[in-house]
N, C-alpha and C positions, 0 to 999 in steps of 0.2 A: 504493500500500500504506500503511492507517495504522499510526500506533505501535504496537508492541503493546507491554503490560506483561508482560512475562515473565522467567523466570530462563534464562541459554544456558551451556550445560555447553561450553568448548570446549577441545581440547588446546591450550595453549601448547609450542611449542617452543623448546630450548636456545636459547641469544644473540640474544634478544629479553627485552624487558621486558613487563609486564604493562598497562600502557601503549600498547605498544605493538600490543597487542593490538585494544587500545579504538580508535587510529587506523584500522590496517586495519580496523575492522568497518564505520564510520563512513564512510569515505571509499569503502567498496566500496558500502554499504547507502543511508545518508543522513545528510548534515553535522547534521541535525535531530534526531536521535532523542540523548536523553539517556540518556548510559551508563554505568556506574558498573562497579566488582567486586566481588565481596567473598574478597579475603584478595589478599596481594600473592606472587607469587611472583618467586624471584629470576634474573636470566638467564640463570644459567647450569643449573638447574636448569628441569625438564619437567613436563607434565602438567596436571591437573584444574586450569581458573579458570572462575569463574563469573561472567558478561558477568548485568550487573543491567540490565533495558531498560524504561524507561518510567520508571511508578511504582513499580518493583521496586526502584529504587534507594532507594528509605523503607525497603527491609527487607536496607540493609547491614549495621549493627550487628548485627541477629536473625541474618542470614548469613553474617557473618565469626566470629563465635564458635562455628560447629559445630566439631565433631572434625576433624582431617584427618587421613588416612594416607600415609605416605613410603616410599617404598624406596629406601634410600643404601647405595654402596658407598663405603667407608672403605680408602684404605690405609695400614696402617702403617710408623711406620719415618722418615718424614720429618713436616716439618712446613711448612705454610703462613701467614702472616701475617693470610692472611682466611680460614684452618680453611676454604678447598677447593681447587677445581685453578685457582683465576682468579688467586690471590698466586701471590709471593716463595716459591717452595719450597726450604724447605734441607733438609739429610738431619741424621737424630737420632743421638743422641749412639754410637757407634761401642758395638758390645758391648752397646746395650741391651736389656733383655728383651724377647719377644719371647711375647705369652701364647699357650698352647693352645686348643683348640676348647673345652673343658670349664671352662676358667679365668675364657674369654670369657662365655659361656653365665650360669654364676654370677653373674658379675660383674652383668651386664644385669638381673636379677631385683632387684640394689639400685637400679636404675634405675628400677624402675617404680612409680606412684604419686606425692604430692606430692612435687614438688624446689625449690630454691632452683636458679634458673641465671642465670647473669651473661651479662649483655647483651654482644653480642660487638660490639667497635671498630668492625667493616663492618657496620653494620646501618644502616636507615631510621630509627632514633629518634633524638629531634633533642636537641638541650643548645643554649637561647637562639634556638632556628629552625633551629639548624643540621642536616643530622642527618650521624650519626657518622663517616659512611663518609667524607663530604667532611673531617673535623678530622682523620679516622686518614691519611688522605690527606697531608693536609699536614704529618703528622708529631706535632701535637698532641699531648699530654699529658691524656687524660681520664679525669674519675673514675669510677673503678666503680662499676655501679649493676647489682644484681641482681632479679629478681623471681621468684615463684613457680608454677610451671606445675604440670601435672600428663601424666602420661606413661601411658597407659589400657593399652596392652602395647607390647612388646619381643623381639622378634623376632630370633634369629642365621638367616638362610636357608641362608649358607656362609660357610666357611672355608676359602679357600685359599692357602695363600703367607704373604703379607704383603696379600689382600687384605680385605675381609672386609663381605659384603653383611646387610642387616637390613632390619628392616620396623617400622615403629614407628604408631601412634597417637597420636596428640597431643591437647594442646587449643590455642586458638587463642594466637598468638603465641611457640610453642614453636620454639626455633632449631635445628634440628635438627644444622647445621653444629656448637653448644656441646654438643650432647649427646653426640655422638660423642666429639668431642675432650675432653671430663668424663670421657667411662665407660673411655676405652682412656689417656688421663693416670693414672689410678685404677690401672689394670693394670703403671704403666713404661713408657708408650711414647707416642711422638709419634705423629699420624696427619691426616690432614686428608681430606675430602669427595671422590673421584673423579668423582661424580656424585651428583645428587638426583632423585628423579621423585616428583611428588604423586598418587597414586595412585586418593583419594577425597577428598572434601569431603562430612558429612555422606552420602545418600543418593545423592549426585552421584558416579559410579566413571568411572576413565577408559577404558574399552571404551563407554560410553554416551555419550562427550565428541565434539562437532563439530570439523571440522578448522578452518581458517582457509581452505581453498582452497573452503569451501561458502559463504564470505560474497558472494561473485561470482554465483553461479548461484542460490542464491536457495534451497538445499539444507540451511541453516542451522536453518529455519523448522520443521521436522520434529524438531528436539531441543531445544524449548523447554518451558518446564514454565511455564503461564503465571498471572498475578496477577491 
């Protein structure tokens, strides 16, 4: 079989890296073929990557900067060191508020459009080579650095409890883990990530994504959109 230049939509699943993605394809397919992604997603978090193969990888910059869509369930009430369920969770301050369905809702509507959001301490961006997650790590002391995204909609799907699920839009390099923990800090309350799923990339949706168990039987081949 030769290379082919194509784009491969495939689910990534929870506790696995994106990475690691790229190993199993490789090692199930062939150590030769050059593979690339475009957009990182985090482990503990699910859903839409997109496996770059051949000379598809010339078109990661043009492919990592599409839209992406999330659905995160948020609970409130506690807080995490790395704003999901993979930190240090400690529980929020005793009596704090605790917003309503309609409160929430509101609130989200100042959410959407351009934002200023601060790069969060557990992230892939680096200060000197490093990147952040290894200096948050170590305890490090780092300075803030923010940047400007932009938020295309915003979504409440439910409210229940203290938990509270939503559906968001992005553009590329948006933290979804900071936005939550921005929009429901705005309201009184602590909260952190229960889970994350990527939902779409651009045109790419996850009902149209290959598994990982197709890179064996050769089934992969069939959900490539090719260059």
């Amino acid at each position: 079989m030769g290379v082919m230049d194509a784009v491969l939509p495939v689910y990534k699943p929870t506790g696995i890296t994106s990475f690691d993605v790229i190993r199993v394809f490789k090692r199930a397919v062939s150590p030769d073929y050059k593979v690339g992604h475009g957009g990182t997603l985090d482990p503990f978090a699910d859903g839409v990557l997109l496996l770059l193969l051949g000379k598809a990888t010339k078109k990661m910059n043009e492919l990592s900067t599409l839209p992406k869509t999330y659905r995160a369930v948020a609970r409130l009430g506690a807080r995490s060191d790395t704003l999901d369920v993979t930190g240090a969770i400690t529980p929020g301050v005793k009596g704090s508020h605790t917003p309503g369905v309609l409160e929430i809702r509101e609130t989200a509507k100042k959410f959407v459009g351009e934002i200023v959001q601060e790069i969060p301490d557990y992230s892939a961006t680096k200060i000197n080579g490093v990147p952040r997650y290894k200096l948050a790590r170590r305890g490090e002391v780092m300075e803030r650095k923010s940047k400007v995204v932009t938020i295309y909609a915003l979504e409440m799907e439910k409210v229940e409890d203290k938990l509270v699920t939503f559906t968001s839009t992005v553009s590329s390099g948006t933290y979804i883990r900071q936005l939550s923990y921005d929009m429901f800090r705005s309201l009184g309350t602590e909260s952190y990530l229960e889970s994350l799923t990527r939902t779409r990339i651009g045109d790419f949706a996850i009902d149209k994504c290959c598994k990982i168990e197709l890179f064996e039987s050769g089934g992969w081949e069939k959900y490539v959109t090719m260059f």
